[in-house]
C-alpha positions as CSV (number, residue, x, y, z in Angstrom):
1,X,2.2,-41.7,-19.2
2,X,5.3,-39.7,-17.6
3,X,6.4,-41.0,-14.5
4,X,6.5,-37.5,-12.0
5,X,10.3,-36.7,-10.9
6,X,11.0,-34.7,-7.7
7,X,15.3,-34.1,-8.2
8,X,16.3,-32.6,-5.5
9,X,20.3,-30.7,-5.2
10,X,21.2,-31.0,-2.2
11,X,24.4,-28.6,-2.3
12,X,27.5,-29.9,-0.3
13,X,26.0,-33.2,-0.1
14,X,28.6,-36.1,0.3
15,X,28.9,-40.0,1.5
16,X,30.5,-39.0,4.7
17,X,27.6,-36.6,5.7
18,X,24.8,-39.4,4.5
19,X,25.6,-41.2,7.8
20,X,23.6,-38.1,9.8
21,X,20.5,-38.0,7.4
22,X,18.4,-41.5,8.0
23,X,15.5,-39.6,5.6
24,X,18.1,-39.4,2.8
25,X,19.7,-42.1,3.3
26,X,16.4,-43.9,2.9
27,X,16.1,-42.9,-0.6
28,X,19.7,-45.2,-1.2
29,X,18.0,-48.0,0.7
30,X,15.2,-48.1,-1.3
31,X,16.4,-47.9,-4.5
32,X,20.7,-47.1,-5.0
33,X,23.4,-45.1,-4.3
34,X,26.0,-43.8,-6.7
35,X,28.9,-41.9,-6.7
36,X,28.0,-39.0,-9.0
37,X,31.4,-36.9,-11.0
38,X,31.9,-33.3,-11.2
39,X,32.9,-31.0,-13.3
40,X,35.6,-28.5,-13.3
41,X,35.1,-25.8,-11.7
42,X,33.0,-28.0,-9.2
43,X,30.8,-25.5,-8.1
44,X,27.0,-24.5,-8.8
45,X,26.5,-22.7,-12.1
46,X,28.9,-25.0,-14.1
47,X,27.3,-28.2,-12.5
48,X,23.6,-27.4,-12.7
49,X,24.2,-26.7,-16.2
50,X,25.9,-30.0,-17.1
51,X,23.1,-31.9,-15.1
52,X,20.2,-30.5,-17.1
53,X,21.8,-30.6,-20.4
54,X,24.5,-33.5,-20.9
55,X,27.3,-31.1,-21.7
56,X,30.8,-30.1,-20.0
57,X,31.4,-26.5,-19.5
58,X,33.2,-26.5,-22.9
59,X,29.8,-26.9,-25.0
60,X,27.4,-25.2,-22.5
61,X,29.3,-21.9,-21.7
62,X,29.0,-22.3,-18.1
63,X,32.8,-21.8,-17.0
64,X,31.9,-20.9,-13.4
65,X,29.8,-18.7,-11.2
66,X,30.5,-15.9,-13.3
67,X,33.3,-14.7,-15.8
68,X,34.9,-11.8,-17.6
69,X,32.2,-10.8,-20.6
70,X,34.5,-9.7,-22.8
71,X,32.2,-7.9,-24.9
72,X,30.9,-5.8,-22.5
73,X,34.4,-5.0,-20.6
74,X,32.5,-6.2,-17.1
75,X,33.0,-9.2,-14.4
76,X,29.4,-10.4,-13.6
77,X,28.8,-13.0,-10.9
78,X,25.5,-14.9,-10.7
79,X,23.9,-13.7,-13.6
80,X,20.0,-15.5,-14.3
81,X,19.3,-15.2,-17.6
82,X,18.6,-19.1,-19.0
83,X,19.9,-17.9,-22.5
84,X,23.5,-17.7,-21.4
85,X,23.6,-22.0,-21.1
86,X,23.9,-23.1,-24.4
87,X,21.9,-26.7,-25.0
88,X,18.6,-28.0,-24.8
89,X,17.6,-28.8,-21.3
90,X,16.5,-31.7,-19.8
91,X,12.8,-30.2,-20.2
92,X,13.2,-29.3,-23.1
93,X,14.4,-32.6,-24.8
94,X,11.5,-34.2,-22.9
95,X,9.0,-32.0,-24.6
96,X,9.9,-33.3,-28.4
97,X,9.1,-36.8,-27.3
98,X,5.8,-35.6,-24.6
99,X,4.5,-31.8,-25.7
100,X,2.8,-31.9,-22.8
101,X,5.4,-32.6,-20.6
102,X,5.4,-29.8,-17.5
103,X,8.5,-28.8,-15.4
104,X,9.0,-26.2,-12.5
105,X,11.9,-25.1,-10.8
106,X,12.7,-24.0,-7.6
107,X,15.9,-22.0,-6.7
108,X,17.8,-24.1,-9.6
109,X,20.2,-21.2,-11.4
110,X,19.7,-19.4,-14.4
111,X,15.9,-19.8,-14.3
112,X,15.4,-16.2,-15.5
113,X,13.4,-17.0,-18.8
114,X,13.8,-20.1,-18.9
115,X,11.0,-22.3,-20.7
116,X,10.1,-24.1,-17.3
117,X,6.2,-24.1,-16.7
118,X,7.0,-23.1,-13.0
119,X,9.4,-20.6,-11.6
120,X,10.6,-19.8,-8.4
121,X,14.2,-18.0,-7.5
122,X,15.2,-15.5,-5.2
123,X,14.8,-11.6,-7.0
124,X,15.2,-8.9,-4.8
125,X,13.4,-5.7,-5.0
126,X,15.8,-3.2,-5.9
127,X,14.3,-0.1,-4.7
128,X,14.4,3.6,-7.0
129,X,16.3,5.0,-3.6
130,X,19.2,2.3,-3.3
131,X,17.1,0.2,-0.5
132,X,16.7,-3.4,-1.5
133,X,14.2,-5.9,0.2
134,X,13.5,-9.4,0.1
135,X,11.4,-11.1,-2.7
136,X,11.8,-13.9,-5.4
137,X,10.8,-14.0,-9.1
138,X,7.8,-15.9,-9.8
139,X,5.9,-17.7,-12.9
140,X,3.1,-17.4,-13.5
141,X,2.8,-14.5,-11.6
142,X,-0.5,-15.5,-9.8
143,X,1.7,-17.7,-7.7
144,X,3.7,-15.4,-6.4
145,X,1.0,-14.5,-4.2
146,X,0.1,-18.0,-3.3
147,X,3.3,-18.9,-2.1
148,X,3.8,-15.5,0.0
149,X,0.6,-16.1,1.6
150,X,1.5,-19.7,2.4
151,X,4.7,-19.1,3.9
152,X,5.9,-15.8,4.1
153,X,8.3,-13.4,1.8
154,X,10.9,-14.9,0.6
155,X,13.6,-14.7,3.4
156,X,16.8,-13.5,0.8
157,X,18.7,-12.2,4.4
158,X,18.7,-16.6,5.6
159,X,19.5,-17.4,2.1
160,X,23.0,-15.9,2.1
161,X,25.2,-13.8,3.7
162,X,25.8,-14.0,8.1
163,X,22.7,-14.4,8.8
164,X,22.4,-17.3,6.2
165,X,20.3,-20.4,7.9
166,X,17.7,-23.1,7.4
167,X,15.1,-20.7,7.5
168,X,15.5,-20.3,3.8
169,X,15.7,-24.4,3.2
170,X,12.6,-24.3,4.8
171,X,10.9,-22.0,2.8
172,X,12.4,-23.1,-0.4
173,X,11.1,-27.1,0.7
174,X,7.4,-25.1,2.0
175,X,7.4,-23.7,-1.8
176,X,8.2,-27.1,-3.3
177,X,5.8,-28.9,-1.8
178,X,3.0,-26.7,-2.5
179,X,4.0,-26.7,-6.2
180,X,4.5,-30.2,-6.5
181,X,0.7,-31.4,-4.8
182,X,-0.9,-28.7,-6.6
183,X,0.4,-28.0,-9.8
184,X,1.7,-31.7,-10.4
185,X,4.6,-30.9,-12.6
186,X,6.1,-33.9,-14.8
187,X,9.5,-32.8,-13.1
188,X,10.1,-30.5,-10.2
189,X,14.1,-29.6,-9.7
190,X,14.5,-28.5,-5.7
191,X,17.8,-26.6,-4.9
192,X,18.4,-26.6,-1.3
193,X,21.3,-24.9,0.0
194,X,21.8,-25.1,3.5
195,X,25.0,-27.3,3.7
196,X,27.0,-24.8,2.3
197,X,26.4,-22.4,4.8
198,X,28.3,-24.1,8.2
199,X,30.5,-26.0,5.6
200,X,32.0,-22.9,4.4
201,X,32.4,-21.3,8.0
202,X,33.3,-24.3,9.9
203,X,34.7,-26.6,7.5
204,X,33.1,-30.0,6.8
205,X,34.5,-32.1,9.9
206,X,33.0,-30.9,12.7
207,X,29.9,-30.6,15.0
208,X,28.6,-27.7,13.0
209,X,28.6,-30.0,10.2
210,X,26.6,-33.0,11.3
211,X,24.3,-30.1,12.9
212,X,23.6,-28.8,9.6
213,X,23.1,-32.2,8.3
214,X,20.7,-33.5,10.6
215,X,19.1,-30.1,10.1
216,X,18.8,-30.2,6.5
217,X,17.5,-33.6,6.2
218,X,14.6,-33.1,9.0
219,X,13.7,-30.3,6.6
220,X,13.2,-32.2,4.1
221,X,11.3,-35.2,5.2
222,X,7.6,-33.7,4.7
223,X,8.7,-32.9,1.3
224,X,10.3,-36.6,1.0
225,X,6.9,-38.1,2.3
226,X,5.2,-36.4,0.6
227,X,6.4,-37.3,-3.1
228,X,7.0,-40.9,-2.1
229,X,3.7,-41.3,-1.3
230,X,2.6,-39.5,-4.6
231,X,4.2,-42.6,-6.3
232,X,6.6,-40.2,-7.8
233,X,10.3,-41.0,-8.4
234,X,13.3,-38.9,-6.0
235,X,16.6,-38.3,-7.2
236,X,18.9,-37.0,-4.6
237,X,22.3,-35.8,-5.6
238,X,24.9,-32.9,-5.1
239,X,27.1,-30.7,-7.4
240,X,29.9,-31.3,-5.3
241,X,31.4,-31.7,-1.8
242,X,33.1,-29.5,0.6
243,X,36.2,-30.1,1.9
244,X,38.9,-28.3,4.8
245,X,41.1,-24.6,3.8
246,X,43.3,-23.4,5.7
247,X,45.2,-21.0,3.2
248,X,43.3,-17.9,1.3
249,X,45.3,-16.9,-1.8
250,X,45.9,-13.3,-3.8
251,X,45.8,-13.7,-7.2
252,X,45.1,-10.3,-8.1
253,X,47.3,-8.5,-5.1
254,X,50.1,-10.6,-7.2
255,X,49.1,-9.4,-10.7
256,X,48.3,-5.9,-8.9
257,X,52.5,-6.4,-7.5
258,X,53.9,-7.4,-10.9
259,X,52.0,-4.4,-12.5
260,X,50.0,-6.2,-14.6
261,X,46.6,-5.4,-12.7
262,X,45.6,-1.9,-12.1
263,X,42.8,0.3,-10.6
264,X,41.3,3.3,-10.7
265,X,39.8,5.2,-7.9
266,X,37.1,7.6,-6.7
267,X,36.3,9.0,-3.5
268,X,39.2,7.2,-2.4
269,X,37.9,4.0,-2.8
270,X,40.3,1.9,-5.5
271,X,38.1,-0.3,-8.2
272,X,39.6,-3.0,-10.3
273,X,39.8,-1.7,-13.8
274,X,39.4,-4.4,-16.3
275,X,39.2,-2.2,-19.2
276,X,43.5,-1.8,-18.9
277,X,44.8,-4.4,-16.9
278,X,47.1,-6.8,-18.7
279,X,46.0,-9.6,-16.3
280,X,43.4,-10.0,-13.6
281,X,41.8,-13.0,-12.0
282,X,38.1,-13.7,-11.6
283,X,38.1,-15.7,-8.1
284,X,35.8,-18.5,-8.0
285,X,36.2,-20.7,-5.0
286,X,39.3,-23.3,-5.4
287,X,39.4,-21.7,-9.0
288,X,40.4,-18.3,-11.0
289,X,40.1,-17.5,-14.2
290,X,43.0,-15.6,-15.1
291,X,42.2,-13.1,-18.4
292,X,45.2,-12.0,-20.0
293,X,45.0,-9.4,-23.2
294,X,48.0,-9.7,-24.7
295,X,49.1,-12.9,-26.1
296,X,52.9,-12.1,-25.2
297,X,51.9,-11.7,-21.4
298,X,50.7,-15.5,-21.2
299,X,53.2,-17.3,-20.9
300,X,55.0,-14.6,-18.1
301,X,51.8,-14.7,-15.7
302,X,51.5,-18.4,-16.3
303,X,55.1,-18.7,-14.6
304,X,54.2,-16.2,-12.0
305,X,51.2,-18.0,-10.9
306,X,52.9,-21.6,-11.2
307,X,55.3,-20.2,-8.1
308,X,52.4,-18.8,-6.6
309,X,52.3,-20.4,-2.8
310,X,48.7,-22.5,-2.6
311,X,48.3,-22.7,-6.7
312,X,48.0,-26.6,-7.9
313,X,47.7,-26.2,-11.4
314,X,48.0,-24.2,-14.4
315,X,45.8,-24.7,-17.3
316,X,46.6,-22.8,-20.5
317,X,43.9,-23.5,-23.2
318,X,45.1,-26.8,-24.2
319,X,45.3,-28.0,-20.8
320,X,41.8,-26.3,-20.4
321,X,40.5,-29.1,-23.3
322,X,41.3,-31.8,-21.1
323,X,39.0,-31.1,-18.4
324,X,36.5,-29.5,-20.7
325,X,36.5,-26.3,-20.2
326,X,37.8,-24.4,-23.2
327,X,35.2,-22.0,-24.1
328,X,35.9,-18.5,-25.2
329,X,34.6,-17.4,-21.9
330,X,37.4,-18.7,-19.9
331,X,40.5,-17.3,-19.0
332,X,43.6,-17.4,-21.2
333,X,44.8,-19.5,-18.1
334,X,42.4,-21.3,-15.2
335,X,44.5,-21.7,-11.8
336,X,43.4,-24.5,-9.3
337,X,44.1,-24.0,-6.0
338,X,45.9,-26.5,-3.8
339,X,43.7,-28.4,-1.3
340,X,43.9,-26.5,1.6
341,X,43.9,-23.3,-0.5
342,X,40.6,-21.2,-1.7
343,X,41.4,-18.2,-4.0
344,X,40.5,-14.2,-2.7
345,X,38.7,-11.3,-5.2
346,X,41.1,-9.2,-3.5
347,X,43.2,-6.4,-5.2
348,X,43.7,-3.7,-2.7
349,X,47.1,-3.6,-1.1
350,X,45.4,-1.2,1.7
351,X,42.3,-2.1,3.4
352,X,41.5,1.5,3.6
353,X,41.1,1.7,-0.1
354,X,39.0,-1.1,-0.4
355,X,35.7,0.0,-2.4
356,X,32.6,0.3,0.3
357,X,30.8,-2.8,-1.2
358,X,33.5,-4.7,-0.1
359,X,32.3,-4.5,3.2
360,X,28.7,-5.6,2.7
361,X,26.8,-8.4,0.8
362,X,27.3,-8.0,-2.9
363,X,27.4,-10.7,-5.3
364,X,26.6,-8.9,-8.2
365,X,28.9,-6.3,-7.4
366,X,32.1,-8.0,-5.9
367,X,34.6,-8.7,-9.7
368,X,34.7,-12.2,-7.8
369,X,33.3,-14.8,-4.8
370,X,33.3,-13.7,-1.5
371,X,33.0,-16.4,1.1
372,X,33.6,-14.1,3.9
373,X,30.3,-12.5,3.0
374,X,29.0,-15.4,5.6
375,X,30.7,-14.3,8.6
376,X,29.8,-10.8,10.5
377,X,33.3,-9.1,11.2
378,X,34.9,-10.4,14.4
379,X,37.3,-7.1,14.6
380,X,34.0,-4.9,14.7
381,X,31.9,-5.7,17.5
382,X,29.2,-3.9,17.0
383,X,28.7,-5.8,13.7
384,X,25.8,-7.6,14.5
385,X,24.0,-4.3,16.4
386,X,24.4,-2.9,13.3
387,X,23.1,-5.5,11.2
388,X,20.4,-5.2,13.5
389,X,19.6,-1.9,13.1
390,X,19.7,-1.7,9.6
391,X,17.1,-4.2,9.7
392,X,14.8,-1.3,11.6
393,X,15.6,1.0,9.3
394,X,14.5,-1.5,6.2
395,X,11.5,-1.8,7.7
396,X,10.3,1.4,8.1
397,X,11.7,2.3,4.8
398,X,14.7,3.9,4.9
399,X,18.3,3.1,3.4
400,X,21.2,1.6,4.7
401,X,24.5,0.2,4.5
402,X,24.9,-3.4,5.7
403,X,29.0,-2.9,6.0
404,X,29.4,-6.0,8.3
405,X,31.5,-8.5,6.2
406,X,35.4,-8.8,7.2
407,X,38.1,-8.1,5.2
408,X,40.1,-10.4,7.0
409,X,39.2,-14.0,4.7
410,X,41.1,-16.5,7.4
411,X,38.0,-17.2,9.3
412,X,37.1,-19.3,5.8
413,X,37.3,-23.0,6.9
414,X,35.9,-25.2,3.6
415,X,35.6,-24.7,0.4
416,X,35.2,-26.5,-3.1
417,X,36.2,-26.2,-7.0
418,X,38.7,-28.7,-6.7
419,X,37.9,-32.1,-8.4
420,X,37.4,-34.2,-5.8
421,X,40.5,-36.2,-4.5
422,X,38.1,-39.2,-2.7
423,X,34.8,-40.6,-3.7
424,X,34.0,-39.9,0.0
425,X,34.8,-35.8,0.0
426,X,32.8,-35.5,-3.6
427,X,29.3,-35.7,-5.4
428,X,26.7,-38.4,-4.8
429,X,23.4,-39.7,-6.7
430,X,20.9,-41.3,-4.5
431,X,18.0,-42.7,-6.3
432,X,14.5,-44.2,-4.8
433,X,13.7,-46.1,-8.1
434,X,15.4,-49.4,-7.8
435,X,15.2,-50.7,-11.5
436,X,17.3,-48.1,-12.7
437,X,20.5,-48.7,-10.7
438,X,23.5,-48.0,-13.4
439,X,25.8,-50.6,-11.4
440,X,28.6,-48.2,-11.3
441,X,29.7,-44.4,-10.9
442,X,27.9,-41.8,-13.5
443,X,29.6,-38.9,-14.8
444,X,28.2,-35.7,-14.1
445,X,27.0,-35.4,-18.1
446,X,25.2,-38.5,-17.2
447,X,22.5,-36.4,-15.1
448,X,20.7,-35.5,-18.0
449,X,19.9,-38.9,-19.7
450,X,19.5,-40.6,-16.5
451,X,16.3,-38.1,-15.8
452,X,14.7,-38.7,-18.8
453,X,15.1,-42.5,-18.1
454,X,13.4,-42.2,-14.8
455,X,10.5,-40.8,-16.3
456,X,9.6,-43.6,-19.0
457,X,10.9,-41.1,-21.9
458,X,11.6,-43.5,-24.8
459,X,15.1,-44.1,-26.5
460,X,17.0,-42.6,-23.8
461,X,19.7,-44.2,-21.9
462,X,22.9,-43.6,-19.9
463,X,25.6,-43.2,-22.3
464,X,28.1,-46.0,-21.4
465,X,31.1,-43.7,-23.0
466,X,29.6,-40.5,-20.8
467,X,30.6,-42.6,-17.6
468,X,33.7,-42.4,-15.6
């Protein structure tokens, strides 16, 4: 019989932060603790995806939070569609040895058809008139309803952008729960995301940290109780940490300078134009992804960006290979930002060209990550009256414009991307089964071996080799 798994991702999660959340903590103190490796780019697509199926970025695709698909000629961020991560999932490889092994998800990425039995992630309603309001994408359909009725819509305005919070932890933990005592999955993967929010905006050594700590762990102690008690097994662990910037840097306003990135514009609004740039950057956190289409350019824009103030490293495609993420997807070069550094989407030279969206929360439409989507604009204040207000007209059905964000990135205060520099500003595994302690540090490709191992699945063990 498979032994239930509740894993839970507890995004931003780190040693240092453990010492504010006793219910976590109790998970170490029961069974272990381990320091848990990364992957480069440490952030959330490129991590889940090594967790659930054993491979670096260089076998699974996953090369970030998004990329330039060069066969369409468009930058997509936070796409959902499973099919893009290339592997057989931890799920899946369960099923050859237990057909009737069950999984469900909840707000783990690229669940879009993925062959979970259970699905839960945030999915807008995009709205024939431009409006969009909050809902999430739910399998089998039936319990969408369920979970709606149980705890309310899903609240997409608390899961990101300035009015991010715990509300949507909460929700996400609610959901969970009610999945895991009445559906009784084999595994159930939680993604709870409320450290990144405070982290980001205040950086990771302050009040606001421990606050969002203590607050994320209280919210999950029903769910924590209530598996434990189940008798199942609850991995605890964290794609990676969170750590102090000071120093936002222009990749493309350089390339844009050098005349190797250009634009094009309408109603007076400049768009990056990918189709006939020689180089352009994809910025993702403490990494970019710098696509470059002519061969002869590569080696110029790779000494550019080596002089670049607040650029570490970089990595051409053999350079790419030793961190393992040469895949066709990635850039000709991938630049790391120093540590206090975090890399801007940017390419306007004049903030009155900058396209509207810009302005507003757009993930899918931004060619790159916008961490200042968190903050309302401190140089506009009526930002939040108008946030406001374009809530009331949501509500009573009507469109709007939530132009609130800054343009001004310097109120960012932590970031990630980076491999971690200190076992204490990185990744950790907490584990409340205490016969499968690995006596030492696992690799991040170690995830997926060690869940299967948790759960009684035969002839599956932690790859000595796979550990750092």
């Amino acid at each position: 019989m498979t032994n239930q798994l509740v894993v839970l991702d507890v995004v931003g999660l780190t040693p240092k932060l453990l010492a504010h959340m006793p219910n976590l903590s109790g998970l170490g103190r029961r069974g272990w603790q381990a320091e848990l490796g990364t992957v480069l780019p440490a952030v959330t697509c490129s991590a889940q995806s090594t967790f659930l199926t054993g491979r670096m970025p260089a076998e699974h695709g996953i090369v970030g939070n998004g990329w330039y698909f060069r066969e369409l000629g468009e930058i997509f961020l936070w796409r959902q569609h499973n099919r893009l991560v290339a592997g057989d999932k931890v799920w899946e490889t369960a099923r050859v040895r237990d057909p009737g092994y069950t999984a469900a998800t909840v707000c783990w990425w690229y669940a879009m058809g993925a062959t979970t039995d259970i699905t839960v992630t945030p999915r807008p309603i995009y709205h024939a008139d431009g409006r969009k309001s909050p809902d999430a994408y739910v399998r089998p359909p039936s319990l969408h309803d369920e979970l709606v009725g149980a705890l309310g819509e899903f609240p997409l305005f608390q899961y990101w952008g300035p009015t991010a919070s715990l509300r949507s932890s909460e929700w996400i933990v609610g959901a969970s729960r009610k999945v895991f005592t009445e559906h009784h999955p084999d595994l159930l993967l939680v993604y709870v995301p409320h450290l990144d929010y405070d982290l980001q905006r205040f950086g990771p050594d302050g009040p606001e940290a421990v606050r969002a700590a203590r607050e994320v762990d209280d919210a999950l102690a029903p769910l924590l109780a209530t598996a434990l008690d189940a008798g199942a097994t609850v991995v605890a662990l964290s794609e990676y940490g969170i750590t102090p910037v000071s120093r936002p840097v222009d990749v493309n306003r350089l390339l844009r300078a050098e005349g190797l990135l250009e634009v094009h514009t309408q109603a007076g609004m400049e768009y990056l134009d990918p189709w006939t740039s020689r180089a352009f950057a994809v910025a993702d956190h403490q990494v970019a992804h710098v696509y470059v289409h002519d061969p002869a350019d590569v080696s110029r824009v790779r000494d550019m960006l080596t002089t670049l103030s607040g650029v570490d490293e970089v990595l051409d495609r053999d350079a790419q290979a030793r961190y393992g993420i040469d895949h066709p997807r990635a850039g000709e070069l991938v630049v790391v930002a120093e540590p206090d550094a975090w890399f801007t989407y940017y390419y306007w030279l004049d903030d009155a060209r900058a396209p509207d969206f810009a302005r507003g929360v757009e993930i899918h439409r931004k060619p790159g990550y916008d961490p200042a989507e968190l903050f309302f604009d401190p140089a506009d204040r009526l930002a939040k009256a108008k946030a406001g207000l374009n809530l009331v007209r949501k509500k009573v059905g009507l469109r709007y414009a939530m132009s609130v964000v800054p343009l001004d990135p310097s109120c960012v205060r932590g970031s990630h991307g980076r491999l971690p520099a200190s076992a204490d500003d990185g990744p950790v595994l907490l584990c409340s089964a205490p016969q499968a302690e690995p006596g030492g540090a696992l690799a991040a490709t170690d995830v997926h071996d060690l869940l299967l191992q948790l759960q009684g699945i035969p002839d599956v063990t932690v790859s000595e080799g796979a550990r750092r």
